[in-house]
N, C-alpha and C positions, 0 to 999 in steps of 0.2 A: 313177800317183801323183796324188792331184788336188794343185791349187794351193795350196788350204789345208787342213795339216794338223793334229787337232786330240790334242795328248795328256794325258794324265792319267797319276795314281798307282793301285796298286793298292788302298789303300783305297776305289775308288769303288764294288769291287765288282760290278763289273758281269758279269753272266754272258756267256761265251765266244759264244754266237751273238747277242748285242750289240754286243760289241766288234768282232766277224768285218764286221756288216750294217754300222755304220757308219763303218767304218776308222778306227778309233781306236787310236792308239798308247799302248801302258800300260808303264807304269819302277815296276821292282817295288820293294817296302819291304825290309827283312829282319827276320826272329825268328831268336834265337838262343838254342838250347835246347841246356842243360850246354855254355857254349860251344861249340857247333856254329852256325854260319853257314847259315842256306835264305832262299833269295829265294820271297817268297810269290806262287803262281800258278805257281812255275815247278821248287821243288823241296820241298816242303813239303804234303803231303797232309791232312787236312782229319785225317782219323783216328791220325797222329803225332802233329799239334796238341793233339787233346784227350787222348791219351792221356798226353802230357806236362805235361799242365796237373793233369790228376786225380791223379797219380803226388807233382804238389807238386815236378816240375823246375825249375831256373832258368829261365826266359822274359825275353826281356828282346828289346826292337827296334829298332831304326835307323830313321832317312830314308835314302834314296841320296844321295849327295853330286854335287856340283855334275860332278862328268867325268860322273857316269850322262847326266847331263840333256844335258851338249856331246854327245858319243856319240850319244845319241840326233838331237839335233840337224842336227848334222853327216851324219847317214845319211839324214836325210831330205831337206834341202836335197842332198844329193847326187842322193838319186833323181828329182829334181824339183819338191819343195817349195817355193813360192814366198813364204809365210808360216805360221808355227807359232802354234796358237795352246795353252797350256799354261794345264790347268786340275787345280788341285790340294787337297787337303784342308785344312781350318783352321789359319793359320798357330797361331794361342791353342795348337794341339794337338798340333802338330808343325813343324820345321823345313824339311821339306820343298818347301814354297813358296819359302822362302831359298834352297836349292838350286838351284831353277829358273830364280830371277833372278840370279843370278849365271852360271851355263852362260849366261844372254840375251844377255846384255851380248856376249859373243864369239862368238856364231854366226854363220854366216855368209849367215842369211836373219831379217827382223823377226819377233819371240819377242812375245807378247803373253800374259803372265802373268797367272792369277787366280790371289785366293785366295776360294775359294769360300765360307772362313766355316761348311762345313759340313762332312758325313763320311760315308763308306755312298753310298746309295743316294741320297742330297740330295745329295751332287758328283757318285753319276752321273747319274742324270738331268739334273743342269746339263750336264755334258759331253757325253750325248745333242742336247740342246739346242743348243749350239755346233756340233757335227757336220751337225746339219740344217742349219742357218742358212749352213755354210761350205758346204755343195754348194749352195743357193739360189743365194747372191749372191758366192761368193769374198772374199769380203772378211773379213777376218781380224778386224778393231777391230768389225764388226758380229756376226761371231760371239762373240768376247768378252763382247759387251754381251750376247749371247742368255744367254750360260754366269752371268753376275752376274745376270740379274735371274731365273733358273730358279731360282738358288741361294737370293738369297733370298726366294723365296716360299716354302722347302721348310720344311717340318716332319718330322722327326727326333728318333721315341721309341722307349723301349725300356726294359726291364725286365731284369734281372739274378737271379739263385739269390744268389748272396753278392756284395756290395762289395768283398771281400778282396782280389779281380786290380786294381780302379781303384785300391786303396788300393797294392799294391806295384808298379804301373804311376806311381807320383806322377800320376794323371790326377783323383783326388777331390778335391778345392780345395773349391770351395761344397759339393759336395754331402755333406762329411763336416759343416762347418757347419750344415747344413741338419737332415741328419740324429739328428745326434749320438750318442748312446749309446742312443738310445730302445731299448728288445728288445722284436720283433713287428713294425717300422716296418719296411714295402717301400716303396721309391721307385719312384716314373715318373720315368724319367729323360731328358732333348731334349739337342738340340744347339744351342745358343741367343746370339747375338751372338759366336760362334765357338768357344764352349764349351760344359761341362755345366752342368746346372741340375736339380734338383730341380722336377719340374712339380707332382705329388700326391706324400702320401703316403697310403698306404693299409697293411690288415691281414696281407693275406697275398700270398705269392707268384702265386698264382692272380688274384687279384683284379688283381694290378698286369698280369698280362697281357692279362685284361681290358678293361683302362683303355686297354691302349695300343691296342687296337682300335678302342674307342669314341670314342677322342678322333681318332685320323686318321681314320673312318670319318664322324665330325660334321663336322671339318674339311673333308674331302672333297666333301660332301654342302653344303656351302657356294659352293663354289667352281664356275667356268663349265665349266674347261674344265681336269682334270688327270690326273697320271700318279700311281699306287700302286707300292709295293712293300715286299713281305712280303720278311724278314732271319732267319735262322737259321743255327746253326752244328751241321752233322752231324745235321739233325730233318727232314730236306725234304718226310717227311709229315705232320709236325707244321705246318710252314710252309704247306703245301700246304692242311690244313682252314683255318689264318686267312688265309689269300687266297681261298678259296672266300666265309669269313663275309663281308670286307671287300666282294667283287664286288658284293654285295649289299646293302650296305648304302651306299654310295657316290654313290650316287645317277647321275641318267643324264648327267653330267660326267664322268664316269670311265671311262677305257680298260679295257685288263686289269692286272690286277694281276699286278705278278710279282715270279716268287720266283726270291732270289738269295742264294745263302752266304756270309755275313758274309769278307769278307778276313781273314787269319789272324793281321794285323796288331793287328786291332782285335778278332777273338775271345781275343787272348793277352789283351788290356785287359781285356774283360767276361767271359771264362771259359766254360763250359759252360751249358748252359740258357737261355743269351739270346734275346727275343724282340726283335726289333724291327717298327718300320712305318715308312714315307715315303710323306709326301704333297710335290706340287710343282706348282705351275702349268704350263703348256705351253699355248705355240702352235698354232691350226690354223687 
């Protein structure tokens, strides 16, 4: 066990030999379909998801509540843990963060909570970030600071087939404002000051996919030194040609890009056909 360990929710998203390389502990969310209970990541297959979505099932999701987070806590400090540093999805967006400072307060080793303000692959790559940084130096408050300032450099976009899931998710706020009743209007949609936002609108669905290429790909190509990644739900060879486009277009800042399947949490949000992208500063 090292000294400091760093954990997260399962909206970061992060693919399995991520989590494995950098010992990252993940506390799952729930979906709960026609009242049924699954913890995502751990009993909830990606192809249940969307079949229950397309069917027109009840969907509906949880935060874990604050024992998940003692629990986890507690297990770690037991194995040798000598500070936890806990990095979570936008509180704007979820309770979750709440959860986590509260288990803080009664663990039994120092709890050092984000809220990363973002979602997807912008917390994980923050929580990447914080993992490197705690096997550097041990030190817990410096991996934190890694995990906030990864977070916010991130950009987090994505495109949608229907609004319908954010609208009976209560997650469309501005962006139904934004949109309004226009027919033909597709949004670019980010995750911006720890919410959504309307970036563009554009004509068609197509085109909105487009966009979200083009814009992390510019962004990208701006930037010194960063980390990509391509987001899909059940398309991973659909994901797989826009992380080929993006490698390429990134410019020579940029790692590899990778592709990782949206958490089940946030696919129940955006429904079937989402595309997203993450761009994020990093360290080297």
């Amino acid at each position: 066990m090292d000294p400091v360990v760093v954990v997260t929710d399962s909206t970061a998203s992060l693919p399995a030999a991520l989590v494995e390389a950098a010992g990252v502990v993940v506390v799952p969310l729930h979906v709960v379909i026609d009242g049924e209970d699954h913890r995502e990541g751990v009993d909830l297959p990606t192809d249940v998801l969307l079949a229950a979505l397309r069917r027109g099932a009840r969907v509906s999701t949880s935060q874990p509540g604050p024992e998940a987070f003692a629990r986890t806590y507690a297990r770690l400090a037991a194995r040798g843990a000598r500070e936890i540093v806990s990095v979570h999805l936008s509180e704007t967006l979820s309770g979750t963060v709440t959860s986590a400072r509260l288990a803080a307060q009664t663990a039994p080793v120092p709890v050092h909570v984000v809220d990363s303000r973002t979602v997807a692959m912008g917390l994980g790559l923050a929580v990447l970030a914080a993992a490197r940084r705690a096997r550097a130096d041990e030190d817990g408050a410096d991996a934190a600071r890694a995990a906030q300032a990864t977070a916010r450099s991130s950009e987090v976009l994505f495109a949608v087939d229907t609004l319908e899931h954010l609208r009976r998710g209560g997650r469309l706020g501005t962006v139904a404002a934004a949109v309004g009743t226009m027919l033909g209007v597709r949004p670019v949609l980010g995750v911006r000051s720890g919410g959504l936002e309307v970036v563009e609108k554009v004509r068609t669905a197509a085109r909105a996919r487009e966009r979200v290429v083009e814009l992390v790909a510019a962004e990208a190509s701006r930037r010194r030194h960063v980390e990509v990644a391509v987001h899909h739900l059940g398309e991973p060879e659909r994901a797989g040609e826009l992380a080929e486009q993006l490698q390429g277009r990134c410019g020579p800042g940029a790692g590899a890009v990778h592709v990782a399947e949206l958490s089940a949490v946030l696919g129940a949000h955006v429904g079937p056909g989402v595309v997203a992208a993450v761009v994020a500063d990093v360290s080297r």
